[in-house]
BALOBA-1460 file (C-alpha; in Angstrom, 3 decimals):
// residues 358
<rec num="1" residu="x" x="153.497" y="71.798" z="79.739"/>
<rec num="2" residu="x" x="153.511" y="75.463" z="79.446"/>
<rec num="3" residu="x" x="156.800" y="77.427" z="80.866"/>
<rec num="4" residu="x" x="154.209" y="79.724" z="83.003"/>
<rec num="5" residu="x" x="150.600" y="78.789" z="84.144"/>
<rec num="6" residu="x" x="148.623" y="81.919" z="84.782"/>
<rec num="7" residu="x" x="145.679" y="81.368" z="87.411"/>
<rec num="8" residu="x" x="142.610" y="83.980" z="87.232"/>
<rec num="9" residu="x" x="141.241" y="84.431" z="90.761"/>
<rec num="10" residu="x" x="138.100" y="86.664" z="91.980"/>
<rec num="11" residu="x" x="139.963" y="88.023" z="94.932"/>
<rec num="12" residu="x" x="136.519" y="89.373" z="95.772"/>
<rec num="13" residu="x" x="134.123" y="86.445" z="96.065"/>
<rec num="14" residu="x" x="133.561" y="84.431" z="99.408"/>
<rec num="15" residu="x" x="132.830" y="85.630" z="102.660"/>
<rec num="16" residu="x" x="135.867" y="87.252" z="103.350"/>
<rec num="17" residu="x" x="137.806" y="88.299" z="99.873"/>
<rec num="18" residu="x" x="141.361" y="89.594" z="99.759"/>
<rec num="19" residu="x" x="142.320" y="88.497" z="103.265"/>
<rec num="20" residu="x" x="141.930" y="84.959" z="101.976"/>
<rec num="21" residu="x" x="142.513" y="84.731" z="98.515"/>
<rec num="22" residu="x" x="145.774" y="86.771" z="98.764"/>
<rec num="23" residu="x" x="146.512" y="84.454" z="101.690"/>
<rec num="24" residu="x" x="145.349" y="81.698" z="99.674"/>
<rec num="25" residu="x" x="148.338" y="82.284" z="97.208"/>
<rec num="26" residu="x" x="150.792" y="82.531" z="99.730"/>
<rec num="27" residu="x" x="149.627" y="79.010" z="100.797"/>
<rec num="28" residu="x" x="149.700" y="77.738" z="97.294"/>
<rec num="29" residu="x" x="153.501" y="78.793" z="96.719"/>
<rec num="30" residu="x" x="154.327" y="77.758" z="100.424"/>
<rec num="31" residu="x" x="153.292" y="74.201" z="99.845"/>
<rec num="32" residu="x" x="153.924" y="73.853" z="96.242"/>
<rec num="33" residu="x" x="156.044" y="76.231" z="95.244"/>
<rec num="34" residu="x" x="154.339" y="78.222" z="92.739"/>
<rec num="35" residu="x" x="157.417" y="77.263" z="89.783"/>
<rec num="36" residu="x" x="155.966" y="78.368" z="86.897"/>
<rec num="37" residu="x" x="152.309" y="79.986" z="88.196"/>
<rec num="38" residu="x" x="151.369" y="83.336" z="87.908"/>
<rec num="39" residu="x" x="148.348" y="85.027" z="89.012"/>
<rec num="40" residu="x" x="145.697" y="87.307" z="87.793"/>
<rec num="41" residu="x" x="143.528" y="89.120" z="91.037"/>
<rec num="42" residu="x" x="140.455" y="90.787" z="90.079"/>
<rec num="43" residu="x" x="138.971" y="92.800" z="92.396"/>
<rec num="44" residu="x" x="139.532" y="96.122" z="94.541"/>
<rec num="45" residu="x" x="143.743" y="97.043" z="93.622"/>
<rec num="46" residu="x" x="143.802" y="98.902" z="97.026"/>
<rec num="47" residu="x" x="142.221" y="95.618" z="99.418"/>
<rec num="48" residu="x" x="145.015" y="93.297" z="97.441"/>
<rec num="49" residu="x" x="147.696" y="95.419" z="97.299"/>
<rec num="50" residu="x" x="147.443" y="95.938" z="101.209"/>
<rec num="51" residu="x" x="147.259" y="91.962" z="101.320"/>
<rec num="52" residu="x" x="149.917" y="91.294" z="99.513"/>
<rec num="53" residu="x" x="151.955" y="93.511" z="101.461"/>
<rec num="54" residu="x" x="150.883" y="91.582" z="104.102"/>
<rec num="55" residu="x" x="152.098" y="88.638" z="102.631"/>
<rec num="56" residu="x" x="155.045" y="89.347" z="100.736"/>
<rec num="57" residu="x" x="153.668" y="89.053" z="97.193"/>
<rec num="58" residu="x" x="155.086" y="90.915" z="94.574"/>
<rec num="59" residu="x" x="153.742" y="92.510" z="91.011"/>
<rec num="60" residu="x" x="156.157" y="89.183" z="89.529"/>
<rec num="61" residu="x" x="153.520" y="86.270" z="91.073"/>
<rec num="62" residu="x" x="150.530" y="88.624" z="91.053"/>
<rec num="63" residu="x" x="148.775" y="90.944" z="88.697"/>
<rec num="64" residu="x" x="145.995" y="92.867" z="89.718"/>
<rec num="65" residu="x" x="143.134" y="93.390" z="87.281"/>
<rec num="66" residu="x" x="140.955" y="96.457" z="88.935"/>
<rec num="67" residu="x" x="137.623" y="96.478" z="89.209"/>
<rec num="68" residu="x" x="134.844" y="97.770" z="91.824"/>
<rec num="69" residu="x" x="132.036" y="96.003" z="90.852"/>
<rec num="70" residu="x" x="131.558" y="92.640" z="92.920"/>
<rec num="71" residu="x" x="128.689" y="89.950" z="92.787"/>
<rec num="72" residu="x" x="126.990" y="89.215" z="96.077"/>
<rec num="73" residu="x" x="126.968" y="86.164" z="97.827"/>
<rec num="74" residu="x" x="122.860" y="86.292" z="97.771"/>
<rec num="75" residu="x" x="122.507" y="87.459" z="94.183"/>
<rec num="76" residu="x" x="120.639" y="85.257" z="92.061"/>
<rec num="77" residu="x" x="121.785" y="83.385" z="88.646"/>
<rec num="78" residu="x" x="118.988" y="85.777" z="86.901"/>
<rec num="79" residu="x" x="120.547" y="88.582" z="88.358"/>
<rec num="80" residu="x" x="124.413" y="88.098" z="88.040"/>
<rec num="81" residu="x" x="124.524" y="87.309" z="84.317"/>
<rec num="82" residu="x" x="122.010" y="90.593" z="83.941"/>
<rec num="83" residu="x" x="124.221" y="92.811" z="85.830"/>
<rec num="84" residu="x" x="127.553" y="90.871" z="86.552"/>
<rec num="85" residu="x" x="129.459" y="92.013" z="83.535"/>
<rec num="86" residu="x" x="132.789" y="93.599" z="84.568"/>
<rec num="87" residu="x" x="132.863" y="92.307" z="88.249"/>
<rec num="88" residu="x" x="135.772" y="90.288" z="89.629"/>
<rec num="89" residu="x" x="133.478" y="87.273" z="89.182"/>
<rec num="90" residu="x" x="132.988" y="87.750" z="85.501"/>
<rec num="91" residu="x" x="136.422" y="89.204" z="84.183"/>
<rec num="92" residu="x" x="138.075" y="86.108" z="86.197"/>
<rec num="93" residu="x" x="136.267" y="84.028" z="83.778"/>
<rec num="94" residu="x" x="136.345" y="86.185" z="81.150"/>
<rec num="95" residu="x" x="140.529" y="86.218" z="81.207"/>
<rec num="96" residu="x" x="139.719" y="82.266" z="80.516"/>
<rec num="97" residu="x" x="137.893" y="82.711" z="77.450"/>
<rec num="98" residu="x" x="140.211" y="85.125" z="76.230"/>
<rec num="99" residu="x" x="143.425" y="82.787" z="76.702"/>
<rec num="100" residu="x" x="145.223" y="84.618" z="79.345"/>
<rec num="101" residu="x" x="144.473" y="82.304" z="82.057"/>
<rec num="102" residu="x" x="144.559" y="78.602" z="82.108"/>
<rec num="103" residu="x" x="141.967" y="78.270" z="84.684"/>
<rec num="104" residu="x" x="139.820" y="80.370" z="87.396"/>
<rec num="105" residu="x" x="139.224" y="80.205" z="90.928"/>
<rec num="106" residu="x" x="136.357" y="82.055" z="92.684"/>
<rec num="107" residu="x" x="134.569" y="81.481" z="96.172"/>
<rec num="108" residu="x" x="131.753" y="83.501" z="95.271"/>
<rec num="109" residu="x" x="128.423" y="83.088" z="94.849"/>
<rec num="110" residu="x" x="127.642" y="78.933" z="93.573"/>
<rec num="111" residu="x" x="124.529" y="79.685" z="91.006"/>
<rec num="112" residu="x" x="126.127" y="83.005" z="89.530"/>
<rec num="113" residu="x" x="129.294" y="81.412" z="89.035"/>
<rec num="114" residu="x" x="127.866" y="79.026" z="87.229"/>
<rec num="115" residu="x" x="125.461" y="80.465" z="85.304"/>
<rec num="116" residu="x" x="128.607" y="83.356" z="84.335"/>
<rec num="117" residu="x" x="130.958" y="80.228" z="83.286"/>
<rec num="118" residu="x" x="127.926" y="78.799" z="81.452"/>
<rec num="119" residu="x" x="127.387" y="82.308" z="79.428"/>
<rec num="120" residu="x" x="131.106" y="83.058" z="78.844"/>
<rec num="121" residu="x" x="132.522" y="79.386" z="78.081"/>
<rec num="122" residu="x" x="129.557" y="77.761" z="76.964"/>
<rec num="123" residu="x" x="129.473" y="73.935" z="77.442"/>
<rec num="124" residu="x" x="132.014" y="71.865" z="75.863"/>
<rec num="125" residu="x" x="129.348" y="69.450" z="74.076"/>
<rec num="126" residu="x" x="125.926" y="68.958" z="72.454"/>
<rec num="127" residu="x" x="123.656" y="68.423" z="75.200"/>
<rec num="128" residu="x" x="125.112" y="68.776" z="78.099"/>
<rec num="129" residu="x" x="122.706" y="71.401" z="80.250"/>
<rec num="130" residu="x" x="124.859" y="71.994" z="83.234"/>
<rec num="131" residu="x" x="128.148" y="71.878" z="84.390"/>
<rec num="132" residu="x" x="128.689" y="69.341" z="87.315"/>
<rec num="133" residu="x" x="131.005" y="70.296" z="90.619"/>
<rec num="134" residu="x" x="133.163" y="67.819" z="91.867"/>
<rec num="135" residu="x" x="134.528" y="67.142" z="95.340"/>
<rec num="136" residu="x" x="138.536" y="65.252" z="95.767"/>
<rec num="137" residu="x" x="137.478" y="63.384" z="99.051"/>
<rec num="138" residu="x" x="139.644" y="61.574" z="101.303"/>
<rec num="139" residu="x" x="139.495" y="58.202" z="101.997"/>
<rec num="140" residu="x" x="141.218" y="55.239" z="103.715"/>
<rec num="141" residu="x" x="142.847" y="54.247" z="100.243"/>
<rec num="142" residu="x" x="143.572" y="58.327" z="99.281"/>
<rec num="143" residu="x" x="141.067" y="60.052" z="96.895"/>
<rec num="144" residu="x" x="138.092" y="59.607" z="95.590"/>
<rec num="145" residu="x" x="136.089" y="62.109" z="92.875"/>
<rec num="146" residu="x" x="132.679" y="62.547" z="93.984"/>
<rec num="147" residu="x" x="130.201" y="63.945" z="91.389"/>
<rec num="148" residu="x" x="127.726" y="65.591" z="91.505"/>
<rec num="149" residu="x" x="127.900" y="67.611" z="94.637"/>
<rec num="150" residu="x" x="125.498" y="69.972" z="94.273"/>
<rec num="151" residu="x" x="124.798" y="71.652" z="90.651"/>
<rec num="152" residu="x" x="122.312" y="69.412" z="88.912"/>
<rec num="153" residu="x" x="119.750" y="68.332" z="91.297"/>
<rec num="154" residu="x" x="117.657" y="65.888" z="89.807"/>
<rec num="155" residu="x" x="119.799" y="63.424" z="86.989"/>
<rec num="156" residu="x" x="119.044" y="61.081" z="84.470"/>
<rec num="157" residu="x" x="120.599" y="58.438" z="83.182"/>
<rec num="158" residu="x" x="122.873" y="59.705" z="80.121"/>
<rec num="159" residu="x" x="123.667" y="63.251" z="82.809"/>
<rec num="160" residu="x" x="124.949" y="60.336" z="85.020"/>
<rec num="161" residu="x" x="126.683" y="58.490" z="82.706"/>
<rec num="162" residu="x" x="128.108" y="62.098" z="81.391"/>
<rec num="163" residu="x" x="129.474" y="62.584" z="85.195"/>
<rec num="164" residu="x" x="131.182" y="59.330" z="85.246"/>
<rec num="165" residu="x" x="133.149" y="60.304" z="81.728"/>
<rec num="166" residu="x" x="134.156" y="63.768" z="83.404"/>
<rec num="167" residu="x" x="134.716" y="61.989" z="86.617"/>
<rec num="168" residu="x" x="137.402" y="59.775" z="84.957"/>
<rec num="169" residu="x" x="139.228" y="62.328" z="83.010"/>
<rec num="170" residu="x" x="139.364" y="64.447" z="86.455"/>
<rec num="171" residu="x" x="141.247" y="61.577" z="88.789"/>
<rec num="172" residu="x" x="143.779" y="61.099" z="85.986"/>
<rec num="173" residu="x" x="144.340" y="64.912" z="85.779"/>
<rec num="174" residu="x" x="144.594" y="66.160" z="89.437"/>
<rec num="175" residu="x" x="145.087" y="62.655" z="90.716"/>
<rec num="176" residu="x" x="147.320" y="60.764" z="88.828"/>
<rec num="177" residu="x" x="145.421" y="57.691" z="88.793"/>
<rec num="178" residu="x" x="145.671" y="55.949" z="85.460"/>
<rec num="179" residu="x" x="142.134" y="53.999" z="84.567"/>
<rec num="180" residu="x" x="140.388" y="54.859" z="87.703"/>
<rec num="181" residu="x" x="137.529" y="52.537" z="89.036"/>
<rec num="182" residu="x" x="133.588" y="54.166" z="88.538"/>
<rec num="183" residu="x" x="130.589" y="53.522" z="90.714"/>
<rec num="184" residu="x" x="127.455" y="54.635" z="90.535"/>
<rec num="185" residu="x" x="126.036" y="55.540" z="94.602"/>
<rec num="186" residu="x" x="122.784" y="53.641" z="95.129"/>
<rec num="187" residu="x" x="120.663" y="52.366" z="98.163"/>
<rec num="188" residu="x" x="121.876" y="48.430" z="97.679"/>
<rec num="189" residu="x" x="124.847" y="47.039" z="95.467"/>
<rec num="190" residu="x" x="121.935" y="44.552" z="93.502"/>
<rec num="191" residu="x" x="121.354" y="45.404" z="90.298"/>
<rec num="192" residu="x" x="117.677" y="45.398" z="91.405"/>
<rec num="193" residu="x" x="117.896" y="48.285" z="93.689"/>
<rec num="194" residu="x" x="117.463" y="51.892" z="92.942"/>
<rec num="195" residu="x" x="115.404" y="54.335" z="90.964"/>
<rec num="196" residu="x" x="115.594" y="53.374" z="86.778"/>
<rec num="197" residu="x" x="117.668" y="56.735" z="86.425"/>
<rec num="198" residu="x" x="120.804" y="54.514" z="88.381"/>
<rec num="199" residu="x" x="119.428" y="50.715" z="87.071"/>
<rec num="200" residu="x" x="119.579" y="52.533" z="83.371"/>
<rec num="201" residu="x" x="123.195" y="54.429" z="83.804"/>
<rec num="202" residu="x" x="124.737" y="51.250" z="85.380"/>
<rec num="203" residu="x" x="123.365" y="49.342" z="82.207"/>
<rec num="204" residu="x" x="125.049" y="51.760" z="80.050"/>
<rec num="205" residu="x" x="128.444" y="51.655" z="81.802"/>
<rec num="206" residu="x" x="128.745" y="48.199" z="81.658"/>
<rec num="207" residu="x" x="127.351" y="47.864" z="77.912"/>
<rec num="208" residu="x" x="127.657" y="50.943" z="75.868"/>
<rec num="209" residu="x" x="131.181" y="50.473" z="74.514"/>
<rec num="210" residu="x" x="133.002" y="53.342" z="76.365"/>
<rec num="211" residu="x" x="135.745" y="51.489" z="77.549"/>
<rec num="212" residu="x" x="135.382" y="53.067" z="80.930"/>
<rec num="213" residu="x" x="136.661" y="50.592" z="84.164"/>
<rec num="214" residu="x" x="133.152" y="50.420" z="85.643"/>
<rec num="215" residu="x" x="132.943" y="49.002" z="89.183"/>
<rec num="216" residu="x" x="129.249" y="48.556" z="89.474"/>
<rec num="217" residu="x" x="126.869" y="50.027" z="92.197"/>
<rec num="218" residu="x" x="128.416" y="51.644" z="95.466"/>
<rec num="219" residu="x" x="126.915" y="51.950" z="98.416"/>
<rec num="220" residu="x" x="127.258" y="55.631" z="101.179"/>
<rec num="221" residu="x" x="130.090" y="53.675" z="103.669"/>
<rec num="222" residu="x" x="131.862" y="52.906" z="100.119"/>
<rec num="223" residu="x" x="132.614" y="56.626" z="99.638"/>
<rec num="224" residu="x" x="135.149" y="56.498" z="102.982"/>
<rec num="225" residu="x" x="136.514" y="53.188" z="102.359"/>
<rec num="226" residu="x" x="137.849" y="54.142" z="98.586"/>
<rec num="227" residu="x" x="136.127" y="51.443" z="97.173"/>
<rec num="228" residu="x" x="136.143" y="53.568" z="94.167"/>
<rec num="229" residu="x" x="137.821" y="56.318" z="92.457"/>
<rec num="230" residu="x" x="135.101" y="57.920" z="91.064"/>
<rec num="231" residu="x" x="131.687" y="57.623" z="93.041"/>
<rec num="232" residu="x" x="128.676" y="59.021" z="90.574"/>
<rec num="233" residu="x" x="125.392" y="60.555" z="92.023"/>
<rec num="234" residu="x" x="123.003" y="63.323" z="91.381"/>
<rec num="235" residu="x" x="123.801" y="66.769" z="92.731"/>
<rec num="236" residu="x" x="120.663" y="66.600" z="95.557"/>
<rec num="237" residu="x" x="122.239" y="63.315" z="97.447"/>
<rec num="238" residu="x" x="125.927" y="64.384" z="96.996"/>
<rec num="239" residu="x" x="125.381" y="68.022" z="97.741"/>
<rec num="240" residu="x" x="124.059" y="65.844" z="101.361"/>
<rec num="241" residu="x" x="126.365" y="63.357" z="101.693"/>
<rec num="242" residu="x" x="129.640" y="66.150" z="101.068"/>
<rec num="243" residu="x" x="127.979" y="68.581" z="104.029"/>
<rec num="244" residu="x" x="127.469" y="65.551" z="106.215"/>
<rec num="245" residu="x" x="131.169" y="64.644" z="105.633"/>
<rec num="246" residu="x" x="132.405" y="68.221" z="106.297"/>
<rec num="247" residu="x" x="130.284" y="68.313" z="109.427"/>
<rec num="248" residu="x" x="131.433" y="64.666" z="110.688"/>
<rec num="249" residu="x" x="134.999" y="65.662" z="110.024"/>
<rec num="250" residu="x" x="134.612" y="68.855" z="112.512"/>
<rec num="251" residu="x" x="132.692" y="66.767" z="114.672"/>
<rec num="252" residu="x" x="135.460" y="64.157" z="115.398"/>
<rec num="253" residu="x" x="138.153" y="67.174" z="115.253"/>
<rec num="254" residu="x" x="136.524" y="68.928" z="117.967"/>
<rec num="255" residu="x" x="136.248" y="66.233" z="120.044"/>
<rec num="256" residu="x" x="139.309" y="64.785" z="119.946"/>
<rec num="257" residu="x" x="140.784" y="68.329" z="120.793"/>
<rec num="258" residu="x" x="138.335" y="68.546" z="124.544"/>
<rec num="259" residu="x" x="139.742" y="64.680" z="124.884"/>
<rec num="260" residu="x" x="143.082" y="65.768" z="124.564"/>
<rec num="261" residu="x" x="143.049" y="69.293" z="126.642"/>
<rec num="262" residu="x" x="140.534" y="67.382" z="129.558"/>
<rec num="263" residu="x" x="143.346" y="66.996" z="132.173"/>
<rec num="264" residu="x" x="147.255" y="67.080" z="132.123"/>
<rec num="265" residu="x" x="147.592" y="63.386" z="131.852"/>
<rec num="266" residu="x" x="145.768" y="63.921" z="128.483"/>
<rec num="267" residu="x" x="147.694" y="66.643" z="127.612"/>
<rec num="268" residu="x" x="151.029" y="64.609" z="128.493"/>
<rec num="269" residu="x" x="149.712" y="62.264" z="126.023"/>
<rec num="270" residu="x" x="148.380" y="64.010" z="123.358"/>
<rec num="271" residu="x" x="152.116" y="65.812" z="123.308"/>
<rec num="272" residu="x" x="153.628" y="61.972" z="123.132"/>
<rec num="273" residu="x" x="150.776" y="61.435" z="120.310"/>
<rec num="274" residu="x" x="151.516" y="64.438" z="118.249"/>
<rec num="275" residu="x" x="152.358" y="63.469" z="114.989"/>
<rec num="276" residu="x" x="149.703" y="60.837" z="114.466"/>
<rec num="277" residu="x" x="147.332" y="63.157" z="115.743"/>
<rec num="278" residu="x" x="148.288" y="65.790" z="113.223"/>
<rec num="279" residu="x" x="148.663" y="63.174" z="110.624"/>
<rec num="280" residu="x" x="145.316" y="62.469" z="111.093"/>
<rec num="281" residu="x" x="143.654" y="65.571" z="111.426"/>
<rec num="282" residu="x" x="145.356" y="66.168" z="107.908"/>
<rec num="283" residu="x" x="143.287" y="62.939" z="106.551"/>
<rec num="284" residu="x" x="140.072" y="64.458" z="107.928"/>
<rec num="285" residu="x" x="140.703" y="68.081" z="107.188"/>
<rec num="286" residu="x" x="137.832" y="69.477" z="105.562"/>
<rec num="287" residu="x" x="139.718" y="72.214" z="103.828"/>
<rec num="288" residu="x" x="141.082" y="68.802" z="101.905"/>
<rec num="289" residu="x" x="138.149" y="68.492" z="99.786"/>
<rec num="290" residu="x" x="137.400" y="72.448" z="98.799"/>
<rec num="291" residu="x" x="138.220" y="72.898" z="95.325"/>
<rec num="292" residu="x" x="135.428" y="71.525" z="93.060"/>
<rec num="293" residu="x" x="136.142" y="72.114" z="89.260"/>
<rec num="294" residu="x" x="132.582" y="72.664" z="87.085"/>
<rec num="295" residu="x" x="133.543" y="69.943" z="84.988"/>
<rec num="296" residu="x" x="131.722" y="70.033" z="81.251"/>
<rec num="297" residu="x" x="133.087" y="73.682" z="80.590"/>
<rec num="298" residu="x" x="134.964" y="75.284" z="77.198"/>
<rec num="299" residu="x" x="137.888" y="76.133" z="80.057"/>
<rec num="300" residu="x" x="138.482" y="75.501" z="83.437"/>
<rec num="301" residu="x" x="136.413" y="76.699" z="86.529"/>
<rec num="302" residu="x" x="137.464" y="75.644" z="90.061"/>
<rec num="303" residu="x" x="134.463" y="76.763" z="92.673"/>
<rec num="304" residu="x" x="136.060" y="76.979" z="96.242"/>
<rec num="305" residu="x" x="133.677" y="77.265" z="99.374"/>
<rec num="306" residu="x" x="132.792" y="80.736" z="100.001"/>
<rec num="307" residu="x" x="134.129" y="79.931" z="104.149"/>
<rec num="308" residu="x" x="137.314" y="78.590" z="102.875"/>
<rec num="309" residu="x" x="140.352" y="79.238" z="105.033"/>
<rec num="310" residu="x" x="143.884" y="80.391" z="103.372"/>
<rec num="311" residu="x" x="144.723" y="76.738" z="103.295"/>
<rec num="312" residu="x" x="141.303" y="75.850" z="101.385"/>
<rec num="313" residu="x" x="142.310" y="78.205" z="99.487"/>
<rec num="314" residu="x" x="145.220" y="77.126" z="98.724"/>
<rec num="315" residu="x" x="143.708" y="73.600" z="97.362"/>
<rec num="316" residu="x" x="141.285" y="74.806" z="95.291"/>
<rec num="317" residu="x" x="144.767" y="76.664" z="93.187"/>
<rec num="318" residu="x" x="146.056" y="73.462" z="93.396"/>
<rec num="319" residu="x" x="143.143" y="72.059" z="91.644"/>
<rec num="320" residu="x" x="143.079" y="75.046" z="89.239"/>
<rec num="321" residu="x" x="147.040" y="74.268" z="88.380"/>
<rec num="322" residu="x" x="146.713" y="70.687" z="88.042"/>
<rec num="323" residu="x" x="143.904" y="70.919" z="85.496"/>
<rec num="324" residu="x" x="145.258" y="73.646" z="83.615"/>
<rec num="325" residu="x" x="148.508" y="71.518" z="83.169"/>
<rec num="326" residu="x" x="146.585" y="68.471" z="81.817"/>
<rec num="327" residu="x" x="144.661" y="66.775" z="78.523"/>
<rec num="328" residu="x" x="141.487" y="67.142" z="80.885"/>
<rec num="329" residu="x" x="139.576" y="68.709" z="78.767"/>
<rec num="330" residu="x" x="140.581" y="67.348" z="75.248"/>
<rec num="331" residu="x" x="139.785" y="63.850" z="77.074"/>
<rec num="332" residu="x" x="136.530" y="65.015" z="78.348"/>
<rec num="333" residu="x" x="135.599" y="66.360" z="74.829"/>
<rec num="334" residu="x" x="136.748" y="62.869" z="72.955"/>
<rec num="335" residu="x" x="134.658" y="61.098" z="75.788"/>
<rec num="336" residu="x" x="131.495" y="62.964" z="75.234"/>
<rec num="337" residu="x" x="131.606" y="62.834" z="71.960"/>
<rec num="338" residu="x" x="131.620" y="58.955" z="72.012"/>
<rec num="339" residu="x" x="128.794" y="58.660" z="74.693"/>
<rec num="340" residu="x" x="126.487" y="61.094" z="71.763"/>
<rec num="341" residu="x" x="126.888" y="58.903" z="69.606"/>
<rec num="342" residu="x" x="126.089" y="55.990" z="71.337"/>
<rec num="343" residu="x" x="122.717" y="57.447" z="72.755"/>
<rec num="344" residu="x" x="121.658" y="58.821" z="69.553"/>
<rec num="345" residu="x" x="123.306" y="57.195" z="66.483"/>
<rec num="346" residu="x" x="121.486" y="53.724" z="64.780"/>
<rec num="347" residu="x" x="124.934" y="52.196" z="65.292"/>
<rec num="348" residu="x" x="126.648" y="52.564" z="68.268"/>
<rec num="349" residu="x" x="130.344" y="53.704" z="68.452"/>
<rec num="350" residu="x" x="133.500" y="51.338" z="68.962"/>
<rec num="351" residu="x" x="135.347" y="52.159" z="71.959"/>
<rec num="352" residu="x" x="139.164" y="52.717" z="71.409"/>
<rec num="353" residu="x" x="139.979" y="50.339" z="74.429"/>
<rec num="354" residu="x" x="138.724" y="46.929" z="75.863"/>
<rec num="355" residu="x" x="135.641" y="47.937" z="78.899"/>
<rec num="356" residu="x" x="136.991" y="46.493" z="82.133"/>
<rec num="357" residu="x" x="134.222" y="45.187" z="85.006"/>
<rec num="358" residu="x" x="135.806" y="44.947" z="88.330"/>
């Protein structure tokens, strides 16, 4: 591990900008400590240096990279890469490519970030198209990585199977989990049922030699349980099924806080109540899930919801850190490799480790 990790952040992107990004840092070192991170804010020097006033940040933790040109939130892909050069968006990348950041962080604009980290970083193998966004969700077992959530809308099989390698290498990364579990999200858990894009990536899972601990099909409830640690789908259902979490998670939140305000009995007990309650509210916390790397990039990307609170924020540097610190992408790049050869050789590869069917 590096003595100092520096993070490149748009501190322009998003709907709000400095307020939260600089405010996002603060979170970051508040509940991790920052040891070892420095950052790199591109954007308007007058906004952040009135935020981090605000938020007692000094020139040590943060260096400000000026610029005044800033990608909108409606801009299209097109568009950005035309015009973008030299905005907060692209030089936070850019610092990437040229070594002096280990990762980047924006909350800007999906498609031109994107398309940007595609143009500056290029892909890290032959054939992969698009860079896949991945959501940490929580679960009643702790984490699962689900992939794609909204980049690649339509998937075949080998873009699947692709997701599950980058899926794997993720979990062990940020997560910690040592040979995590892979399922492939489908309508039924028969090997009948689905589409042939999700029949032909299971087959290849379980007997294409990639050594990779392959559960088998999952079903939607399976994402909440933590059936899985990885849960693999195209970008069009998991883009879906990640908003309908989010909104569910609100949903319950908001109720639970009229329950417990309706009357002073309620009150009384939601007071008696409060640590489970807040224990719980942490489980369901949507900000818990924002921070979704573009896994399949030369470097490291972390996209963070362009609503995102200090505390989302927060989590998607978290993400950034924990990536940057890791063989992700050395693992990703061996992985990929392996899977090329096994779709297009006349003799398939031999995977390094024994393939494990749960």
């Amino acid at each position: 591990m590096p003595a100092q990790t520096a993070i490149s952040l748009d501190a322009m992107g998003g709907d709000h900008g400095p307020p939260v990004v600089v405010a996002g840092v603060r979170d970051y070192i508040r509940r991790h400590g920052g040891e070892g991170v420095r950052f790199l804010l591109h954007g308007d020097e007058a906004a952040i240096v009135a935020e981090m006033a605000r938020h007692d940040l000094t020139a040590e933790v943060c260096d400000i990279r000026h610029t005044d040109k800033v990608v909108a939130m409606d801009e299209k892909p097109a568009q950005a890469m035309r015009r973008g050069k030299g905005s907060s968006l692209w030089n936070a990348i850019d610092a990437v490519k040229a070594g002096e950041a280990g990762a980047s962080v924006s909350a800007g604009n999906t498609g031109a970030l994107m398309a940007i980290s595609k143009l500056i970083l290029r892909m890290s193998a032959q054939g992969l198209e698009r860079p896949a966004i991945v959501a940490s969700w929580p679960t009643l077992r702790g984490v699962t990585a689900v992939l794609d959530v909204g980049a690649n809308v339509e998937s075949d099989a080998e873009q699947l199977v692709e997701f599950a390698i980058m899926g794997e290498a993720f979990m062990t990364a940020v997560h910690g989990i040592s040979r995590p579990t892979i399922g492939v999200l489908n309508v039924g858990s028969e090997d009948m049922k689905g589409h042939e894009a999700v029949r032909e990536a299971s087959r290849i899972l379980r007997e294409g030699g990639l050594g990779l601990n392959y559960h088998g099909f999952v079903e939607g409830d399976d994402i909440a349980k933590g059936t899985v640690d990885v849960v693999v789908t195209d970008g069009f259902t998991g883009n879906i099924a990640l908003k309908t979490a989010e909104g569910v998670a609100r949903f319950i939140s908001a109720l639970l806080r009229e329950a417990l305000t309706s009357s002073l009995q309620a009150k009384a007990g939601a007071f008696i109540a409060m640590p489970a309650l807040k224990a719980m509210g942490q489980k369901i916390d949507p900000s818990a899930i924002n921070g979704g790397p573009l896994l399949g990039l030369n470097g490291i990307v972390v996209k963070s919801h362009g609503g995102a609170d200090a505390k989302g924020f927060g989590n998607a540097i978290r993400v950034a850190v924990e990536l940057a610190r890791s063989d992700y992408l050395a693992t990703v790049g061996a992985n990929l490799s392996r899977l090329d050869r096994i779709m297009h050789a006349d003799v398939p590869a031999t995977a390094p480790r024994e393939e494990t069917v749960s």
